[in-house]
C-alpha positions in Angstrom: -28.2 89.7 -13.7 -26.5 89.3 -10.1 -23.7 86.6 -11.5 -23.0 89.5 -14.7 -22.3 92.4 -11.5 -20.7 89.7 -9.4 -18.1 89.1 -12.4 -17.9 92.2 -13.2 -16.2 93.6 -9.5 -14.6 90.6 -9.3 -13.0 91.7 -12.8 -12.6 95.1 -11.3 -10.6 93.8 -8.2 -8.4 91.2 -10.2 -7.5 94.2 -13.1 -6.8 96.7 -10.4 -4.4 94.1 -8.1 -2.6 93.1 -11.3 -1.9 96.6 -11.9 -0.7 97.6 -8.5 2.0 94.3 -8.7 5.4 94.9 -8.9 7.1 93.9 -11.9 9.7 90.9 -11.5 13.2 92.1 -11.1 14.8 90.6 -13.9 17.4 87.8 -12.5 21.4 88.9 -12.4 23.9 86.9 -14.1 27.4 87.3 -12.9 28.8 88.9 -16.3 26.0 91.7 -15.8 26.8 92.2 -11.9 30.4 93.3 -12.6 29.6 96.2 -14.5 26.4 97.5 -12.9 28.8 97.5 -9.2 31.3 99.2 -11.5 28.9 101.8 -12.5 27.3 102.6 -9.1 30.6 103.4 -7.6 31.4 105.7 -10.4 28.5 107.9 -9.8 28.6 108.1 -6.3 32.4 109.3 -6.4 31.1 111.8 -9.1 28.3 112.6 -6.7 30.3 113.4 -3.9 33.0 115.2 -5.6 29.9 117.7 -7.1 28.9 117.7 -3.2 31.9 119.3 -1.9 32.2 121.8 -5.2 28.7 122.8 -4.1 30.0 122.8 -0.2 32.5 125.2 -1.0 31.1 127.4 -2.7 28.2 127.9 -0.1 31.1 128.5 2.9 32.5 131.0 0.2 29.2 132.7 -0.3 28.3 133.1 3.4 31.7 134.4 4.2 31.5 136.8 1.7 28.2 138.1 2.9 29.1 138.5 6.8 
């Protein structure tokens, strides 16, 4: 009965550190690195470009309300 509980936390243990690992990051070739670099930089220009929209229009509402 003591070896069945023993096997049973140590099942416990194993199941919850397997499910706490980090999946692998899958492995980059150099065709799939291009576009991905590509992509980022596109949506942090977009990004900052909705930045100063929403910059503006915060100056423009403050202004308008002293």
């Amino acid at each position: 009965m003591n070896k069945l509980i023993a096997a049973l936390v140590a099942g416990l243990f194993a199941t919850a550190a397997f499910a706490q690992a980090s999946a692998p990051a899958p492995a980059a070739s150099g065709a799939m690195a291009a576009p991905a670099a590509a992509a980022s930089t596109a949506k942090k220009a977009t990004h900052k470009s909705h930045a100063k929209k929403h910059a503006k229009k915060a100056e423009a509402a403050s202004a308008a309300s002293e």
